[in-house]
Structure formats: structure tokens, C-alpha cells
TORKOL-4160 file (C-alpha; in steps of 0.2 Angstrom, whole numbers, padded with zeros to 4 digits, m for minus):
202
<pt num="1" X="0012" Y="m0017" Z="0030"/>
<pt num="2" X="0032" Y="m0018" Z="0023"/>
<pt num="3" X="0031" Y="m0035" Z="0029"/>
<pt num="4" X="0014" Y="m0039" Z="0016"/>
<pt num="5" X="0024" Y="m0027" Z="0003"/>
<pt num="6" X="0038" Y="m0038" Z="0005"/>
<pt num="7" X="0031" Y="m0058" Z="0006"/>
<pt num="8" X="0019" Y="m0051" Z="m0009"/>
<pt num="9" X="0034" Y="m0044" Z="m0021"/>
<pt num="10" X="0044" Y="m0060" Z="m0019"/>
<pt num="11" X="0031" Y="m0071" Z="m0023"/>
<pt num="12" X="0032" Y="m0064" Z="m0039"/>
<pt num="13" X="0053" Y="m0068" Z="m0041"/>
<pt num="14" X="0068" Y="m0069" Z="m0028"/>
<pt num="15" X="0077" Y="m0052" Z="m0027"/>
<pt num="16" X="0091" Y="m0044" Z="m0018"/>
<pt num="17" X="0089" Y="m0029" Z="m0008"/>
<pt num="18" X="0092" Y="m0015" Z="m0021"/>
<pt num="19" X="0080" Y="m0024" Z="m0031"/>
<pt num="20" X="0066" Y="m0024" Z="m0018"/>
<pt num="21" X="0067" Y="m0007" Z="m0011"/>
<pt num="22" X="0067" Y="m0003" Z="m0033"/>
<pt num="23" X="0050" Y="m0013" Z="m0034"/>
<pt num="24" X="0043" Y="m0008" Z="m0018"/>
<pt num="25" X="0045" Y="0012" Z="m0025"/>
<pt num="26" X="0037" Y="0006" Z="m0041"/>
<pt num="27" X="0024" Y="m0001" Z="m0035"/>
<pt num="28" X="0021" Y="0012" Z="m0017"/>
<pt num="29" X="0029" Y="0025" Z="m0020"/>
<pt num="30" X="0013" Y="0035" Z="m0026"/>
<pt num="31" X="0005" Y="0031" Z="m0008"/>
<pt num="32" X="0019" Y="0030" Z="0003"/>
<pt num="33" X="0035" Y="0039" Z="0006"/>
<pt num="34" X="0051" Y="0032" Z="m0001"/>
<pt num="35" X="0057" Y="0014" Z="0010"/>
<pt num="36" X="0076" Y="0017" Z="0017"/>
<pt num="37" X="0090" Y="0003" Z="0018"/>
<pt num="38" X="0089" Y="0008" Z="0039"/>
<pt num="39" X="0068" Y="0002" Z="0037"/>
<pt num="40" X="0070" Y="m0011" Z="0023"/>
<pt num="41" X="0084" Y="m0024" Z="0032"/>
<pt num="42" X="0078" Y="m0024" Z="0047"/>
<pt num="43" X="0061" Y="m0031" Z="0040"/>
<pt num="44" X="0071" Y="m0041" Z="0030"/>
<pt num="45" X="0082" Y="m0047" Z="0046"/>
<pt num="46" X="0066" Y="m0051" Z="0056"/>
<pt num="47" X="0057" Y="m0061" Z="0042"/>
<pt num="48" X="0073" Y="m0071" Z="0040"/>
<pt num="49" X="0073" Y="m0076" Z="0058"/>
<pt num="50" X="0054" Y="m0080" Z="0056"/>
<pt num="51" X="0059" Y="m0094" Z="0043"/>
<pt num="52" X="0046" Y="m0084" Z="0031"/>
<pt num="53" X="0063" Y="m0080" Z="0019"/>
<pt num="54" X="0077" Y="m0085" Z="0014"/>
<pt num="55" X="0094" Y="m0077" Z="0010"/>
<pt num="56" X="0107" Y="m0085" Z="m0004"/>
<pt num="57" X="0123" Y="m0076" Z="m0012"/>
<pt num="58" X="0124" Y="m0078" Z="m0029"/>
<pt num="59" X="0139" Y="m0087" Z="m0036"/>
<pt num="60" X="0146" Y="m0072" Z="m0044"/>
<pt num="61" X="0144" Y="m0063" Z="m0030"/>
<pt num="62" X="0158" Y="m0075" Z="m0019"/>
<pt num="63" X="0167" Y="m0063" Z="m0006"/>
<pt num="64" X="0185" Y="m0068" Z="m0010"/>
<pt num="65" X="0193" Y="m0076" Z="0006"/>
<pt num="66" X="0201" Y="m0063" Z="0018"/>
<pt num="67" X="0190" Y="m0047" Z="0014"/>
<pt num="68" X="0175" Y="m0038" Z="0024"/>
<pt num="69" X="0165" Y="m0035" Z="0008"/>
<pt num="70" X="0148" Y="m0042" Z="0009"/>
<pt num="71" X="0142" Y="m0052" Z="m0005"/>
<pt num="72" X="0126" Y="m0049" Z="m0013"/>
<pt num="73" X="0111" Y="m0058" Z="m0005"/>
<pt num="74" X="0097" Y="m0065" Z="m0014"/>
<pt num="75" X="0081" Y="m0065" Z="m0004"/>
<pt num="76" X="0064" Y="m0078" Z="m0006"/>
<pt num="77" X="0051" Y="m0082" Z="0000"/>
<pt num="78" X="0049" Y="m0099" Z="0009"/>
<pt num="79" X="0034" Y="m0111" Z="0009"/>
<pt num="80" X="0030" Y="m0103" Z="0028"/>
<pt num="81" X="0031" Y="m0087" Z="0021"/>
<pt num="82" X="0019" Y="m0091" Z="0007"/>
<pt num="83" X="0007" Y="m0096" Z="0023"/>
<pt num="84" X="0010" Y="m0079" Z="0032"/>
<pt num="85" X="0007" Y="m0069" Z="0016"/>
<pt num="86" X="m0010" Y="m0077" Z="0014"/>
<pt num="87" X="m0014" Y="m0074" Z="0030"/>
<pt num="88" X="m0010" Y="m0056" Z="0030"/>
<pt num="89" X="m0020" Y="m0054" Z="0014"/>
<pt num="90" X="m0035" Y="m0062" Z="0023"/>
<pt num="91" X="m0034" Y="m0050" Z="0035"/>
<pt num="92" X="m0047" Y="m0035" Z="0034"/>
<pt num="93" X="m0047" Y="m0026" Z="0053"/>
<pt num="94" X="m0048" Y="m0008" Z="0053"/>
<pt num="95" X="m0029" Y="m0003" Z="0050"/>
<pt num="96" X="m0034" Y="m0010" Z="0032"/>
<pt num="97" X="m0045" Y="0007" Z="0030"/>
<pt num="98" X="m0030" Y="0017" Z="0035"/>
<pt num="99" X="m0021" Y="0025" Z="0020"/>
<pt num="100" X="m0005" Y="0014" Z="0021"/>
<pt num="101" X="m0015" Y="m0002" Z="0026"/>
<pt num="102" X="m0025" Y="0001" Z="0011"/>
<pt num="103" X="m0013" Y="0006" Z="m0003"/>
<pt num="104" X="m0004" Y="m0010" Z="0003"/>
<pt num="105" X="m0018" Y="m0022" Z="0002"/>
<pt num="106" X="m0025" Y="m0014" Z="m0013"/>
<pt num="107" X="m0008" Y="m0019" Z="m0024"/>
<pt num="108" X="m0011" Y="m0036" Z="m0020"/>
<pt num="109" X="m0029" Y="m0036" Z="m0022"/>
<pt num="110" X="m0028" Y="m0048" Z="m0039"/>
<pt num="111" X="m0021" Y="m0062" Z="m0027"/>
<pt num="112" X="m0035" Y="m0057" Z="m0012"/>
<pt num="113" X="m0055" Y="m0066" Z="m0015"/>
<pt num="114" X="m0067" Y="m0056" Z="m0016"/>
<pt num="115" X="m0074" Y="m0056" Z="0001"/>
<pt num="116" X="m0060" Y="m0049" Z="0009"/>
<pt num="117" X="m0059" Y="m0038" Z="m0004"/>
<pt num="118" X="m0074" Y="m0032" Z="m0001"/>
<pt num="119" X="m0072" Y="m0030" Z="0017"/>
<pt num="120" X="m0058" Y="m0020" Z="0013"/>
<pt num="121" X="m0066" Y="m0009" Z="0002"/>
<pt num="122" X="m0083" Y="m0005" Z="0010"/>
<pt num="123" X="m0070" Y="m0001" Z="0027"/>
<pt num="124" X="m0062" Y="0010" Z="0017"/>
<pt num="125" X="m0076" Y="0021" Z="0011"/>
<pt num="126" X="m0082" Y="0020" Z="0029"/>
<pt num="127" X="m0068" Y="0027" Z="0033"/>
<pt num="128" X="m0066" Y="0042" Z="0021"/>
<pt num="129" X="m0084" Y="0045" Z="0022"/>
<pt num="130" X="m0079" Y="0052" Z="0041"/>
<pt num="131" X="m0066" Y="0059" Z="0036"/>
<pt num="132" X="m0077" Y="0069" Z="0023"/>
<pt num="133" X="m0092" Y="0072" Z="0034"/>
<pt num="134" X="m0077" Y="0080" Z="0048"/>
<pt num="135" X="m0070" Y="0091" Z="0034"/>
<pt num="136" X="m0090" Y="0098" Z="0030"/>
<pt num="137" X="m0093" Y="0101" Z="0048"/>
<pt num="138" X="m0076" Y="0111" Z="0050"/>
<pt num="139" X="m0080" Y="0119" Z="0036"/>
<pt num="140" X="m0097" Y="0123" Z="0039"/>
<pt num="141" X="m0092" Y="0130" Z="0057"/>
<pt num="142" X="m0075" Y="0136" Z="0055"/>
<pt num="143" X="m0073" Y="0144" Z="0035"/>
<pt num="144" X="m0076" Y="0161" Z="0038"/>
<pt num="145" X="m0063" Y="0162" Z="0051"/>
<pt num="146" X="m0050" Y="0154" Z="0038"/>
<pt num="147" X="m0038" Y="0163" Z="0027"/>
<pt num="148" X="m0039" Y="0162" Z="0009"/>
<pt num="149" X="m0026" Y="0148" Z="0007"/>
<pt num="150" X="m0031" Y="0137" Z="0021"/>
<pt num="151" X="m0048" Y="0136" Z="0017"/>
<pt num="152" X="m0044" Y="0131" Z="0000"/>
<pt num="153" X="m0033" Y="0119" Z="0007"/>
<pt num="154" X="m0047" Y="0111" Z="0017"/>
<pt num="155" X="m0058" Y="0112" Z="0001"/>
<pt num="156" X="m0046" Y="0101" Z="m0008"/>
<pt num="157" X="m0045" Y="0090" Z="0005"/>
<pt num="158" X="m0065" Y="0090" Z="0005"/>
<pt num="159" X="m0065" Y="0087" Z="m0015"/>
<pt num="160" X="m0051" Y="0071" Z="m0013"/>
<pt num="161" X="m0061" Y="0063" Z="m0001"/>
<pt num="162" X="m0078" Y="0065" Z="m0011"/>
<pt num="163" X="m0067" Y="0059" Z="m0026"/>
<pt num="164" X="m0063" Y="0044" Z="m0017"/>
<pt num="165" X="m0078" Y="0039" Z="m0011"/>
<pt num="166" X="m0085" Y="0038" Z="m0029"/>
<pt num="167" X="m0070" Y="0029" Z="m0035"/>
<pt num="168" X="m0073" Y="0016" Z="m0020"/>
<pt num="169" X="m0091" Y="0015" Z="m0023"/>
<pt num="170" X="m0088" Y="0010" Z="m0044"/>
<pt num="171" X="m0077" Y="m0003" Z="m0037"/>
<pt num="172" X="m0089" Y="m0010" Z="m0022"/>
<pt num="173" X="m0102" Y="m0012" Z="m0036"/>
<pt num="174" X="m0090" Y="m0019" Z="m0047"/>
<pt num="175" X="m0086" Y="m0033" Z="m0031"/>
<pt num="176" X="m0103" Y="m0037" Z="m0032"/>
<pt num="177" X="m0109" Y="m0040" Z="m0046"/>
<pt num="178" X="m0088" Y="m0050" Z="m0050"/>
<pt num="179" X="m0084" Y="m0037" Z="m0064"/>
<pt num="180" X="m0065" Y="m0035" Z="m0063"/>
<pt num="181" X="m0061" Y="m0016" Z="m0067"/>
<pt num="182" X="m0051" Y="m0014" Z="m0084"/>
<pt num="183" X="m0036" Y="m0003" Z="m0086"/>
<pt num="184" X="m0048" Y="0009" Z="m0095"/>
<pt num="185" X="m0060" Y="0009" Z="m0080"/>
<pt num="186" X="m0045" Y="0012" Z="m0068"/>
<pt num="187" X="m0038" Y="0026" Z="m0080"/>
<pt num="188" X="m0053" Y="0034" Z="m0080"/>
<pt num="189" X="m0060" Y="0035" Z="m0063"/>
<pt num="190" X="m0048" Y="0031" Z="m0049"/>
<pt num="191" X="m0037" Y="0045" Z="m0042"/>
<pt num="192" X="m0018" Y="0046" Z="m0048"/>
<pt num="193" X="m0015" Y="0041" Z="m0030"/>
<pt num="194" X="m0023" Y="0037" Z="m0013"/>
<pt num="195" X="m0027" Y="0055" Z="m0008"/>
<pt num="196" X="m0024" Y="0060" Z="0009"/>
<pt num="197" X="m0037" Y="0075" Z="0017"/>
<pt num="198" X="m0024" Y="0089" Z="0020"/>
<pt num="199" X="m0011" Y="0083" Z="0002"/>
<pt num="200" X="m0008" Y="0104" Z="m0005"/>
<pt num="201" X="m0010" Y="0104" Z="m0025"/>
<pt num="202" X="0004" Y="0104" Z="m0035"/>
């Protein structure tokens, strides 16, 4: 999923590193944890040695003859890499219904069609819908043996998945009849971010 975040984010503009974990936060930081140096360059290292990047220090950025000190590298996408990114937005297996499949390949959704997209999306309510149904059987077997705070724990986690699954089904529908969701649609009735079944309240 780094490598899609990564091929997808310079599409839109060469960057160097610092600039890439920046933008990678921005954009799936709400979904996923924050993205270290230790996970970000090896990525970077191996799509390099894939020929899907390429690496070029800027000219102000010369090392001086004689020192150690790194210049600063600028990192874009190559014409392969442009191939591999399509690919990967084609693809809609089952780790596309996974939380951080599916935050992933939902960024990029404006640049998928609308049949994978769909895919995606319909995998994805299948997916939280189990993960809903297994929250009402625990609850409905288990909740008189829970503590106060667990089993309001587990009710949250009930409520975010039932959230989702309205939220997924507004955009299926929209998918289907090609209605692109406006800002005001997505203020309105998407979560404030891809909610996980056991994620406490604030």
C-alpha cells in the first residue's frame, strides 16, 4: 500500500523525501499511523531498483568535494512507474477491503474507473458488514458478562461499522448511477475517518 501511496503522490509532482513523508501524513495520516524515515527509504530504495523512480540532486543541493554530507534527492516517477501505479489501482482483491488497503485506494479513487471502484467499494461493505454482524453476535451472547466500559467500547465499535456501511452504500449508489460525490456530500455523510471496530472515543 506505501508503494501505491508513493507512485500516486509523485504523479502529482517530484519530491524529496521530507516532502513525501509531509504529503503522505496529509493525505493518510487520519487512516494510518504516521510513515518513519526507517519505512519510507527502503520503499523508496526498492522502487528505485525497480526503475519505477528515479533519484536526482538538486543543483543547490551539490555536496562540496571531500565531505559525507548527503545532498538532497529529488524523487519521480518514471514512465514504468506510471505503468506499475495503474496496475495497482486496477487491482481490487480482498486486501483492497482491509482498512489500510482501502484508505489507500480510496485517496486515489478520482484517478481509478468506475468499475474497480466499484469493486472496491462493494468489497468493502462486505467486509464491514462481517465485521458488524460479529460485533451483534458478541454482543448479543457476551454483553451481560462485560463491564461497563467494555461493552461500551464494543457498542462504539458496533455504531462505526453501521456508520460505514451507510456511508459505503450512498457511494455504491452513487457508482451506479456515475454521480461523483461533492465536497458537501462527503462533509456530510462520510466518517471523519475510516473507523476501525475497537477505535475508544475521544
Amino acid at each position: 500500500m506505501l508503494e501505491l501511496a508513493i507512485l500516486g503522490l509523485l504523479q502529482e509532482a517530484p519530491m524529496h523525501g521530507y516532502e513525501l513523508r509531509k504529503e503522505l501524513a496529509t493525505k493518510l495520516g487520519t487512516i494510518r499511523a504516521a510513515i518513519s524515515y526507517g519505512t519510507l527509504y527502503p520503499t523508496l530504495k526498492r522502487l528505485h531498483a525497480a526503475g519505477w523512480i528515479s533519484e536526482q540532486a538538486t543543483e543547490t543541493d551539490i555536496v562540496p568535494p571531500m565531505t559525507s554530507k548527503r545532498g538532497r534527492v529529488v524523487y519521480k516517477i518514471t514512465a514504468e512507474g506510471k505503468e506499475r501505479f495503474a496496475d495497482l489501482l486496477a487491482q481490487a482483491g480482498p486486501e483492497t477491503y482491509d482498512d489500510a488497503g482501502f484508505g489507500v485506494h480510496f485517496t486515489f479513487f478520482s484517478r481509478t474507473d468506475r468499475a474497480t471502484r466499484l469493486r472496491i467499494l462493494e468489497g468493502r461493505r462486505r467486509r464491514i458488514e462481517e465485521r458488524r454482524e460479529g460485533l451483534r453476535d458478541m454482543l448479543s451472547r457476551a454483553g451481560d458478562r462485560l463491564d461497563a466500559y467494555t461493552l461500551e467500547l464494543q457498542r462504539h465499535g458496533l455504531d462505526a461499522c453501521e456508520r460505514e456501511v451507510r456511508w459505503l452504500e450512498e457511494l455504491i449508489t452513487n457508482e451506479r448511477s456515475g454521480r461523483t460525490p461533492s465536497a458537501a456530500d462527503q462533509a456530510a455523510d462520510a466518517p471523519p475517518v475510516i473507523p476501525a471496530p475497537h477505535q475508544d472515543r475521544p
